[in-house]
C-alpha positions in Angstrom: 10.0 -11.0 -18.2 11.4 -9.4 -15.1 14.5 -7.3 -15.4 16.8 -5.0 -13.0 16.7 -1.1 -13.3 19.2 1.7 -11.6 17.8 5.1 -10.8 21.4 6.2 -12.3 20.6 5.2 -15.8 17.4 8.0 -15.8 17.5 11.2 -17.2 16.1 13.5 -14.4 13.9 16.4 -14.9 12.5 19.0 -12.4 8.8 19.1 -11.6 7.1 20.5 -8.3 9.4 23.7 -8.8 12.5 22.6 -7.5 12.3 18.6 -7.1 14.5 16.7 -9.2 12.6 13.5 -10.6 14.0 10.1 -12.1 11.3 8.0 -13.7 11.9 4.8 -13.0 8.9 2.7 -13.4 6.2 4.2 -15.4 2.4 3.9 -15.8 1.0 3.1 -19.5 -0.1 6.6 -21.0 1.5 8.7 -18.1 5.0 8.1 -17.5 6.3 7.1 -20.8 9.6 8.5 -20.4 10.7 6.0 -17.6 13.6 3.6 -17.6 12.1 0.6 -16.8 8.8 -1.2 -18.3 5.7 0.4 -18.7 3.7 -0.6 -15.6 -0.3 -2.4 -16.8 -1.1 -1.6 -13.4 -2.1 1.5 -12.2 1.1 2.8 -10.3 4.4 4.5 -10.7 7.9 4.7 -8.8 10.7 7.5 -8.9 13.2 8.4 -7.2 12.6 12.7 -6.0 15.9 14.9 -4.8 15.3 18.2 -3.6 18.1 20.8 -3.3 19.6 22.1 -0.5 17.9 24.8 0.6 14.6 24.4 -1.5 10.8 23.2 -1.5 8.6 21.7 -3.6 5.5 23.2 -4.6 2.3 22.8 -2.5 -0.3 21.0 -4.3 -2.5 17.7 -3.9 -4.1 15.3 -6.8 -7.5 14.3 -7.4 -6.8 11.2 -8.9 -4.0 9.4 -7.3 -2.5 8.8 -3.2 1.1 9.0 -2.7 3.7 7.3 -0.4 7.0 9.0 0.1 10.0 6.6 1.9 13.1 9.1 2.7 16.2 7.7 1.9 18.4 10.0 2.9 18.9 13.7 4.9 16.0 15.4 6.6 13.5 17.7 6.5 10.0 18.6 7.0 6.4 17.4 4.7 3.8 19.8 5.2 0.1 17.9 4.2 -2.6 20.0 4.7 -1.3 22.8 6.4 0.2 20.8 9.3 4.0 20.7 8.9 5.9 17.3 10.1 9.6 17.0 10.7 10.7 13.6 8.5 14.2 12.3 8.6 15.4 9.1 6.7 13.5 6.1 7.4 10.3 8.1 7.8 7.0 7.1 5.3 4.7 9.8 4.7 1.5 8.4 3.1 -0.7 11.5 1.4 -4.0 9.9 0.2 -5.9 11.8 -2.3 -6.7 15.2 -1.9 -4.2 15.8 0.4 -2.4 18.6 -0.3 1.5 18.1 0.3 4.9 19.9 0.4 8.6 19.0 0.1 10.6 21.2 2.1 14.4 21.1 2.7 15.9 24.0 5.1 19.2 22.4 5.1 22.2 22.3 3.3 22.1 18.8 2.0 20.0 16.8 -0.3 17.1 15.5 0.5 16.3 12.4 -1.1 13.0 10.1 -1.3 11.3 6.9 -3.5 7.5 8.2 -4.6 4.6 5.5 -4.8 2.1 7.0 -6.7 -0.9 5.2 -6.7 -4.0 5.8 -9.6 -7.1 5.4 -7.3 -9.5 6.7 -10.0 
């Protein structure tokens, strides 16, 4: 059955320190708390806001890639230890093992739609 979701209809949480993260598609056994069906396939989607101001935590994963599209504002995606400018438009792709950042230095929002991808 397919179906229509909004973004505005999940309950955010924070995660990578100071990311805010709506679940919107979930992967069975991972992301159970997201608004639409639980994915069979091996992927997730969710919508990540960082504050003004603020940056995500520096880490990478051994298990899944990542694709990051920016919706909105600008700032800068460090992936393994080179830092990149990224403004709206932009897709960042951080395969596994990369490790990655989210860093905002202005005063807006920063807004992007995560791919995660489950390449084990």
């Amino acid at each position: 059955m397919a179906n229509i979701f909004n973004w505005r209809d999940a309950r955010p949480v924070v995660n990578h320190e100071n990311v805010v993260i709506s679940y919107i598609l979930g992967q069975k056994g991972v992301d159970e708390r997201s608004i639409g069906p639980v994915l069979q396939s091996p992927w997730s989607l969710t919508r990540h806001y960082v504050h003004p101001r603020k940056n995500g935590d520096y880490h990478d994963h051994t298990d899944k890639e990542q694709v990051f599209y920016v919706i909105s504002g600008t700032g800068k995606m460090k992936l393994d230890g080179t830092i990149h400018d990224i403004k709206e438009g932009d897709v960042v792709h951080a395969p596994v093992l990369c490790k990655h950042q989210i860093i905002n230095e202005t005063d807006d929002w920063l807004e992007l739609i995560v791919i995660s991808v489950d390449v084990k």
